[in-house]
C-alpha positions as MATLAB code, in Angstrom:
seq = 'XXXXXXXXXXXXXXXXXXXXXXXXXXXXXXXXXXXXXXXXXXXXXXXXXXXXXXXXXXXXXXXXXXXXXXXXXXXXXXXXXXXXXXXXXXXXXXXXXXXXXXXXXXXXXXXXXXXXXXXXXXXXXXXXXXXXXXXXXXXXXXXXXXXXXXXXXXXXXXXXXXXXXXXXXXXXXXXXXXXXXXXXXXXXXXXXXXXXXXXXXXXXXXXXXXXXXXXXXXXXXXXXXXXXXXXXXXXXXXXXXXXXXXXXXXXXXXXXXXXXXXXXXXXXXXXXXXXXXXXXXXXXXXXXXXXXXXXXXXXXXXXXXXXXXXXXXXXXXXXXXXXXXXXXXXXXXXXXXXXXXXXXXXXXXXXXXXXXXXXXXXXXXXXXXX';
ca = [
      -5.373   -3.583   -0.389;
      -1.766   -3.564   -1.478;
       1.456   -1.169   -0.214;
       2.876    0.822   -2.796;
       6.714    2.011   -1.966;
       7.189    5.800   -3.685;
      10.899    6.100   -2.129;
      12.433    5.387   -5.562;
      10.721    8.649   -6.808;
      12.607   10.715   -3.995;
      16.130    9.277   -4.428;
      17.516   12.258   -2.635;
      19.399   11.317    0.632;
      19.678   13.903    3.328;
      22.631   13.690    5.975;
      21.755   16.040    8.604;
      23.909   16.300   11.512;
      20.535   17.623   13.334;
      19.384   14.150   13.076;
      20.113   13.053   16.282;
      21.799    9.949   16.539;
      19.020    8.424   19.715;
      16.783    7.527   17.293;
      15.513    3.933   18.140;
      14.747    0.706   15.469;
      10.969    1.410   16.313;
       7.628    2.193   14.722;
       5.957    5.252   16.394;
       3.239    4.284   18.507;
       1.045    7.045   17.641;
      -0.463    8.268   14.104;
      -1.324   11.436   12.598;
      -5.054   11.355   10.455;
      -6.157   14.337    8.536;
      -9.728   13.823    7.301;
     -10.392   15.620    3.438;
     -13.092   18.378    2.884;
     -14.083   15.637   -0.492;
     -14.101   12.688    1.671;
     -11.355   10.091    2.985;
      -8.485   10.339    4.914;
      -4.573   10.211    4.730;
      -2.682    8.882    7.852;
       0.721    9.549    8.795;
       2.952    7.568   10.792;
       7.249    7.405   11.279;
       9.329    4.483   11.411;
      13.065    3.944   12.108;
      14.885    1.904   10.174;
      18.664    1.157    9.514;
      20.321    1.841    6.628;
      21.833   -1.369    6.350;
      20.184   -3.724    8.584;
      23.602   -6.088    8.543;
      25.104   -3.050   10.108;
      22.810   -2.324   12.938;
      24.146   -1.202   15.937;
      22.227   -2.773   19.105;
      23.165    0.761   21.046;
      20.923    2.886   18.844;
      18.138    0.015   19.228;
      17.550    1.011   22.878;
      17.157    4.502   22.544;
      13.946    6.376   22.300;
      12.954    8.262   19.500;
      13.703   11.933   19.358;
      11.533   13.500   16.932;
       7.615   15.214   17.066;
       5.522   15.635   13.881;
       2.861   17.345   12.693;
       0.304   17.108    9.796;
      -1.816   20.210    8.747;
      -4.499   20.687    6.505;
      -3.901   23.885    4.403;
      -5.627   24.875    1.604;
      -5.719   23.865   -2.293;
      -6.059   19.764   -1.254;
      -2.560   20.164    0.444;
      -1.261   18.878    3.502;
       1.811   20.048    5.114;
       3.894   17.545    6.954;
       6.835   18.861    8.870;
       8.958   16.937   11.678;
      11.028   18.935   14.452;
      13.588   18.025   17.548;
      13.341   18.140   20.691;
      14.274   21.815   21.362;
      11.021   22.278   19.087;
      13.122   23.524   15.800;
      11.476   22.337   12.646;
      14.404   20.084   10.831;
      12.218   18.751    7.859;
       9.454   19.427    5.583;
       7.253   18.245    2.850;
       3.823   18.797    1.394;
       1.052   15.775   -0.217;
      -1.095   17.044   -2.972;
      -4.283   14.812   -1.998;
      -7.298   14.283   -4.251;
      -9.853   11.921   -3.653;
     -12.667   10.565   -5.643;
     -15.269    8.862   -4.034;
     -16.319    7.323   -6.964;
     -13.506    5.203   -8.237;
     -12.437    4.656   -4.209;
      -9.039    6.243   -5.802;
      -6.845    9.110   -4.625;
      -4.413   11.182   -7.122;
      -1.081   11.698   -4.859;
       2.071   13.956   -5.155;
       4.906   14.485   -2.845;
       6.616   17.886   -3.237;
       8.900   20.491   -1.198;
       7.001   22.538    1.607;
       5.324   25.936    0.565;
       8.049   28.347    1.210;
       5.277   30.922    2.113;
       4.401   28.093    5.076;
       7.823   27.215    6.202;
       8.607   31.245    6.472;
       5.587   30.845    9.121;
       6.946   28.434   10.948;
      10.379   29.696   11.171;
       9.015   32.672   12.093;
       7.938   31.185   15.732;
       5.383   32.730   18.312;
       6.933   35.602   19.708;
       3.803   36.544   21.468;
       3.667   32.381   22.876;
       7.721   32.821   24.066;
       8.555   30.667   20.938;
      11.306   32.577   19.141;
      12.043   32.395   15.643;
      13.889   29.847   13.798;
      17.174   31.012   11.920;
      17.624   27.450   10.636;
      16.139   26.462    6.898;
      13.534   23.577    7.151;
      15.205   20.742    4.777;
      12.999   19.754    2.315;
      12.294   17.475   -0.792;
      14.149   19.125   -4.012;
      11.391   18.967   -6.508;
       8.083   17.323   -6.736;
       6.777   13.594   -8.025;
       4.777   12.478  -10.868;
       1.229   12.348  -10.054;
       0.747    8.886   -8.828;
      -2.849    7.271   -8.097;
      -3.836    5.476   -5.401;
      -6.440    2.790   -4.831;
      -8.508    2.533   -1.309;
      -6.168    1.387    1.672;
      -2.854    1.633   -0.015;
       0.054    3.104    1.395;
       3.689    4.118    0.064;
       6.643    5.285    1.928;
       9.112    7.986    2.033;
      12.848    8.264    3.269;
      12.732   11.447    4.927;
      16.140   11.456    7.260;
      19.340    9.604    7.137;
      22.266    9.521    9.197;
      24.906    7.780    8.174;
      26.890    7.922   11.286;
      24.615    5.482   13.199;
      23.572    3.871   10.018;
      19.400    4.602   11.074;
      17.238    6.352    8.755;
      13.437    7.885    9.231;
      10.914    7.026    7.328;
       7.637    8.501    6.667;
       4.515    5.491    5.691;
       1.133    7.214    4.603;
      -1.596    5.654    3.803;
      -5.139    6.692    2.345;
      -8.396    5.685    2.757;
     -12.320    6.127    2.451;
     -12.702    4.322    5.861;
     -11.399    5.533    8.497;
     -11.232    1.809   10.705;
      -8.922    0.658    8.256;
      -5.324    2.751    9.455;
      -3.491    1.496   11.781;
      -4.336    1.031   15.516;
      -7.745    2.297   15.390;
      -9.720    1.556   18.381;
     -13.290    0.844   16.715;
     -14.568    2.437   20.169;
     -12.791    5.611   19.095;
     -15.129    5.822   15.358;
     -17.470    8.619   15.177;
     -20.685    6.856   15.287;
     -24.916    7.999   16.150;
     -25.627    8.310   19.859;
     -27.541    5.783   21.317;
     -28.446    4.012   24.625;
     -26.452    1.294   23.531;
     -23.193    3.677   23.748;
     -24.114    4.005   28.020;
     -22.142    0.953   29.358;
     -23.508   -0.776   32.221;
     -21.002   -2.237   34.533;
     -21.450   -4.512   38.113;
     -18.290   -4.992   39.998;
     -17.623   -6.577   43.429;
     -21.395   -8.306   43.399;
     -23.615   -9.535   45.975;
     -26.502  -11.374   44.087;
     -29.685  -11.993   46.125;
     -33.187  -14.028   45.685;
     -36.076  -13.408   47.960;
     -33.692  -11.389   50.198;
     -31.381  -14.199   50.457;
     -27.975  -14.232   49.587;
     -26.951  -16.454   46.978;
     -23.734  -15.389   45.580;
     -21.070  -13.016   46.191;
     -18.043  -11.777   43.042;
     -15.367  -10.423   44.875;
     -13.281   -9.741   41.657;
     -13.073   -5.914   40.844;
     -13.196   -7.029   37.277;
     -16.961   -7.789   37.460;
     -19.001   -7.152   33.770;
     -19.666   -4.229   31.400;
     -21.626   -3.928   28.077;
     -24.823   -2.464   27.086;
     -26.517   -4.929   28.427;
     -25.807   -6.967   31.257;
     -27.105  -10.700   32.631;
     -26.799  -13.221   35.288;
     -27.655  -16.499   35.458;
     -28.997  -18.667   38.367;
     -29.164  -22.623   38.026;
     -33.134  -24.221   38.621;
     -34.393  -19.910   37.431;
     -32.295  -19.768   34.470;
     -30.865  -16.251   32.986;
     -31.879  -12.592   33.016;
     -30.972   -9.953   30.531;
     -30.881   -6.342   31.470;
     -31.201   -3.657   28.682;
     -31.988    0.592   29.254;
     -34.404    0.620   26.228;
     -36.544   -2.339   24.620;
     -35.451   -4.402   22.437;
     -37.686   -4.830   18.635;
     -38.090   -8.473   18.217;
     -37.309   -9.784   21.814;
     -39.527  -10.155   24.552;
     -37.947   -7.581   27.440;
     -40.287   -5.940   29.732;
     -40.004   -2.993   32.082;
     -40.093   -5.094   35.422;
     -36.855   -3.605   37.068;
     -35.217   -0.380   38.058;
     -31.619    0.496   38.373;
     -30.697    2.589   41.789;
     -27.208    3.472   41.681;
     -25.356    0.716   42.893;
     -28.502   -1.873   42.777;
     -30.609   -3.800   40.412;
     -33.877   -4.868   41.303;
     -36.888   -6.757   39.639;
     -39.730   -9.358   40.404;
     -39.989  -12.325   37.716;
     -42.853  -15.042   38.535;
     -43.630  -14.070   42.431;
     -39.341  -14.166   43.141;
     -37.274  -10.810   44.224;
     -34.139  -10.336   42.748;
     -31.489   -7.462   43.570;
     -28.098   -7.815   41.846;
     -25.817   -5.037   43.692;
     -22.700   -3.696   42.449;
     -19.780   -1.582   44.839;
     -20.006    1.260   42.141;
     -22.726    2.684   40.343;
     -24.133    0.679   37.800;
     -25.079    3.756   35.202;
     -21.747    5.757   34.977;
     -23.865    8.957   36.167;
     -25.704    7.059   38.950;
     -29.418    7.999   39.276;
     -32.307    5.859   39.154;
     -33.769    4.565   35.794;
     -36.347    2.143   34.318;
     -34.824   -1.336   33.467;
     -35.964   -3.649   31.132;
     -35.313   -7.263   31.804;
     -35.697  -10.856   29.252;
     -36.248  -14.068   31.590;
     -34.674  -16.587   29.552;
     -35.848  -19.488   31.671;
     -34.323  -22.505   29.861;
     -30.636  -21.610   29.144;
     -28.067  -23.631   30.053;
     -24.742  -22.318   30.576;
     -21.866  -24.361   29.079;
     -20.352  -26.042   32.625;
     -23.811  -27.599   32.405;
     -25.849  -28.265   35.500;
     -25.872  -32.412   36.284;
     -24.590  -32.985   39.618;
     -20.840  -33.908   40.686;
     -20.460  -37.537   40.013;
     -19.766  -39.404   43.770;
     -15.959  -40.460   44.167;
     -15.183  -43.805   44.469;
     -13.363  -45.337   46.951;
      -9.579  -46.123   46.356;
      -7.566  -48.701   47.661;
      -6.590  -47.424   50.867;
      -9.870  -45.499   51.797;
     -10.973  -49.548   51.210;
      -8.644  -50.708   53.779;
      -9.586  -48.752   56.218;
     -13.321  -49.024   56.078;
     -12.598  -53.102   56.829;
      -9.728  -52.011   59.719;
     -13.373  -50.065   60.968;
     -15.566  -52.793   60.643;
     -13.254  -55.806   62.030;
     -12.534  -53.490   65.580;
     -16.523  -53.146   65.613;
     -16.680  -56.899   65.318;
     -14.449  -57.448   68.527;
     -16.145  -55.119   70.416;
     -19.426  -56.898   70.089;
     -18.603  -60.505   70.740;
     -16.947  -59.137   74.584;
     -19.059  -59.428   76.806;
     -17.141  -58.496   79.148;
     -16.702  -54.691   78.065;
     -19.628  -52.879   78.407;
     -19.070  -50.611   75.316;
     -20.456  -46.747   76.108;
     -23.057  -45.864   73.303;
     -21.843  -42.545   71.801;
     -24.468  -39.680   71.713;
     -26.259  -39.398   68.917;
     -24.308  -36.236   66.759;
     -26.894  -34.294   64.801;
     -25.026  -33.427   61.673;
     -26.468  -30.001   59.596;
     -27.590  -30.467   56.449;
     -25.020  -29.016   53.514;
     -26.663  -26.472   52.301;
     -25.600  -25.856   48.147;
     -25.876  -22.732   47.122;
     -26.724  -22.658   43.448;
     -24.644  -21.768   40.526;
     -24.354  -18.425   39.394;
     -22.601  -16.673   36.137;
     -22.630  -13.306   35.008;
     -21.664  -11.527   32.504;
     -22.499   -8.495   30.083;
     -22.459   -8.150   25.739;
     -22.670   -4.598   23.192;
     -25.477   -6.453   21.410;
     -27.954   -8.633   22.201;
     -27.398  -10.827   19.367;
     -24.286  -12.200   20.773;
     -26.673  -13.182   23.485;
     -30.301  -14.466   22.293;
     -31.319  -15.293   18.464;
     -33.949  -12.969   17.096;
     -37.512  -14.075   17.010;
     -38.320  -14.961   13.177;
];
């Protein structure tokens, strides 16, 4: 994909005094997508830039932009793109002739002045909304471009604004496109896509984790895990994948339920309930869970013991400072040396390694069976 610049086909410079001069050295967060009745899509999105970047003025760079725009679909494969103030008065105007072909991935493009019979609607406000109408002409491009064609993903940009008091100019950067995740700051969470149980999002948070009705681990972070599926792992049982639906090609079975807040199964004669300070399935409710024992993974801290420390210098010392005042005391035999009761010390008790955590496919956690 390549960017194609079209600003030396609109050599016209407008100096508007409109244009107000807080207009910031930054690219709008936020773009405009209009999808095509013949397939693809054009995106819209403004940038500030100075005129002369040797000339920037660091005042104007901390001021917030001070224009809206819109993008509208009318008919004939045009789009009308118009920009307006803050008091909501339409300052500029243009219209993009759009015509895709699905075939070639290719779009034919070309940039002219706004419909007059559209701008006379927009001046002509809401009357019936409280939005009066609009005395002021919408600036516009003079004339229109030479078609121009366009492959998939390019984009090309337009000087719409300039002020040449502040030396900062707006500029418009559109960009089209058969696929929609490849504009700019597309969430791919956002993309239109077939419902399925893999779109409900299981989440634990704040965890108490418990075997047999013992307590064996507790996550105090908030943070917890989310996904379509979710798992845990317990060292000396191994790991435990949770899933709504079964999975084709991997062993799950429908051992568990999920209760709100709780998770519960039975895997080879031991209880497990994995609970969670918020419901587990956004909508609460009870459903069937199906769970994948995965008895021989091995998480990556491993699971060999802590190696003993040895003994430094000083730690040395003193065991022989110990064992030479022991010495003394047994060769008097005059001291009768009082034989300290026996202190019964409780075993440690190790609790056993636990991680969690939760995946949107459960190839990023188990390789499917050939």
């Amino acid at each position: 994909m390549r960017s194609r610049v079209l600003t030396h086909l609109l050599t016209w410079t407008f100096c508007l005094l409109i244009f107000s001069s807080a207009i910031a050295q930054e690219t709008a967060k936020r773009q405009l997508i209009v999808p095509l009745a013949e397939g693809g899509f054009v995106a819209f999105k403004s940038e500030t830039s100075w005129i002369d970047i040797k000339k920037a003025s660091p005042d104007v760079q901390r001021v917030p932009a001070a224009l809206a725009s819109q993008a509208l679909a009318g008919g004939n494969q045009v789009i009308h793109r118009v920009l307006a103030n803050t008091a909501g008065r339409y300052i500029f105007g243009y219209d993009l002739w759009v015509v895709p072909n699905a075939a070639s991935k290719q779009f034919k493009i070309v940039v002219g002045p706004i419909d007059p019979q559209f701008e006379s609607q927009l001046r002509a406000g809401k009357p019936d909304e409280g939005v009066p109408p609009q005395i002021e002409i919408i600036s516009t491009f003079p004339k229109s471009t030479e078609q121009q064609t366009l492959d998939d993903g390019d984009a090309f940009s337009l000087d719409l604004l300039v002020n040449q008091k502040t030396g900062v100019k707006i500029v418009d950067v559109v960009k089209v496109t058969f696929d929609r995740s490849h504009l700019w700051d597309v969430n791919p969470k956002t993309l239109p896509r077939d419902f399925t149980l893999d779109a409900v999002e299981l989440a634990v948070k704040d965890y108490r984790l418990l075997v047999n009705g013992e307590v064996v681990s507790v996550g105090r972070s908030t943070n917890g895990c989310a996904g379509a599926l979710l798992w845990f792992y317990v060292s000396d049982r191994g790991r435990f994948i949770f899933s709504l639906e079964p999975r084709k090609g991997y062993e799950f079975q429908k051992v568990g339920i999920i209760a709100d807040n709780r998770i519960e199964f039975t895997v080879d004669g031991n209880h497990y309930e994995w609970l969670s300070s918020s419901p587990i399935v956004p909508q609460g409710g009870t459903w069937n869970l199906w769970v994948l024992s995965d008895p021989k993974y091995t998480p990556l801290f491993g699971s060999d013991p802590v190696p003993a420390k040895k003994k430094g210098v000083f730690e040395k010392l003193d065991d022989l400072v110990t064992v030479t005042q022991n010495s003394r005391g047994k060769i008097n035999p005059q001291k009768t040396l009082a034989t300290p009761a026996t202190v019964q010390t409780p075993p440690v008790i190790e609790r056993p390694r636990v991680m969690i955590g939760g995946a949107d496919k459960i190839e990023n956690l188990w390789p499917k069976n050939p």
